[in-house]
N, C-alpha and C positions, 0 to 999 in steps of 0.2 A: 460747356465749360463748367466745373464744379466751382461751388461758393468760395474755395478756399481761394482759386486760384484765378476767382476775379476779384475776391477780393485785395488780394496782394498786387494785379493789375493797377486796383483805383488804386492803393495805397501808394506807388511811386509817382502816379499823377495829380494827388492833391494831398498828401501828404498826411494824410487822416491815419491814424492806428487801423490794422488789417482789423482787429475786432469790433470797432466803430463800424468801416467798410460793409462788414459782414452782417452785420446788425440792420443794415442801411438795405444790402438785400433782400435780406431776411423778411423786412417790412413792404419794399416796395417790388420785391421778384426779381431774376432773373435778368429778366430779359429787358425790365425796364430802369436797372442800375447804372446809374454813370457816374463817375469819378466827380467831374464839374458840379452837377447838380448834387448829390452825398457832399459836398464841402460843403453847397449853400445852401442846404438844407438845414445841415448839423448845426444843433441849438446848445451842446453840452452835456455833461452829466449832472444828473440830481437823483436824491434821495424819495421823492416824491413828486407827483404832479403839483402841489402844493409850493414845495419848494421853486421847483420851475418858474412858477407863473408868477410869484414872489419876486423872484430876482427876474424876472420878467419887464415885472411892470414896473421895475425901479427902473432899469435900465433906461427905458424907453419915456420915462418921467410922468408914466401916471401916477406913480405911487412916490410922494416926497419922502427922504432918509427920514428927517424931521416926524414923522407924523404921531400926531398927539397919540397920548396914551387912553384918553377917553374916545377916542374914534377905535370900532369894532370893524372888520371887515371879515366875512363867510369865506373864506379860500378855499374850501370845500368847494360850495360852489360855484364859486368865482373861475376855478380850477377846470372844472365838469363842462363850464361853458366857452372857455379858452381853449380847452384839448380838444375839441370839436376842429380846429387847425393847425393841429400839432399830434406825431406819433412817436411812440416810446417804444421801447426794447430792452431790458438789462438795466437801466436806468439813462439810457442814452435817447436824448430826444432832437426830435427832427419836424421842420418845418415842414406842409406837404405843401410843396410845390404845383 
């Protein structure tokens, strides 16, 4: 089956944009893409891994809205050691399952 037209498969089964879908392939092959898992994978789009891991770790409440202006944090690396379970494509990033 070519990418295009599994990716248009997953897309009526989770509802995901065919170019997300395809992106999802792209990263994990062929033969190992499925619909279910490409939804719960998929993390969003971002500008950067930076960004990502940013709105990341707010979500999930390690990083407070609030946080002071004298506190620095390396997102760089922060980022470098985060993405170690997370993959990207286009700017669309995905948990690895």
């Amino acid at each position: 089956m070519d990418n295009t037209k599994q990716a248009k498969e997953m897309s009526k089964e989770n509802g995901l944009d065919e170019a997300i879908n395809q992106t999802y392939i792209g990263i994990v092959g062929e033969e190992y893409a499925e619909a279910g898992e490409a939804e719960e994978a998929y993390q969003g789009e971002y500008k950067t891994d930076e960004d990502f891991v940013m709105e990341l770790l707010k979500e999930c409440g390690d990083i407070p809205e609030d946080l002071p202006s004298y506190v620095h944090i390396d997102w760089e690396s922060t980022s470098r050691d985060i993405m170690q379970d997370y993959s990207d494509d286009n700017g669309h990033y995905f948990r690895n399952l």
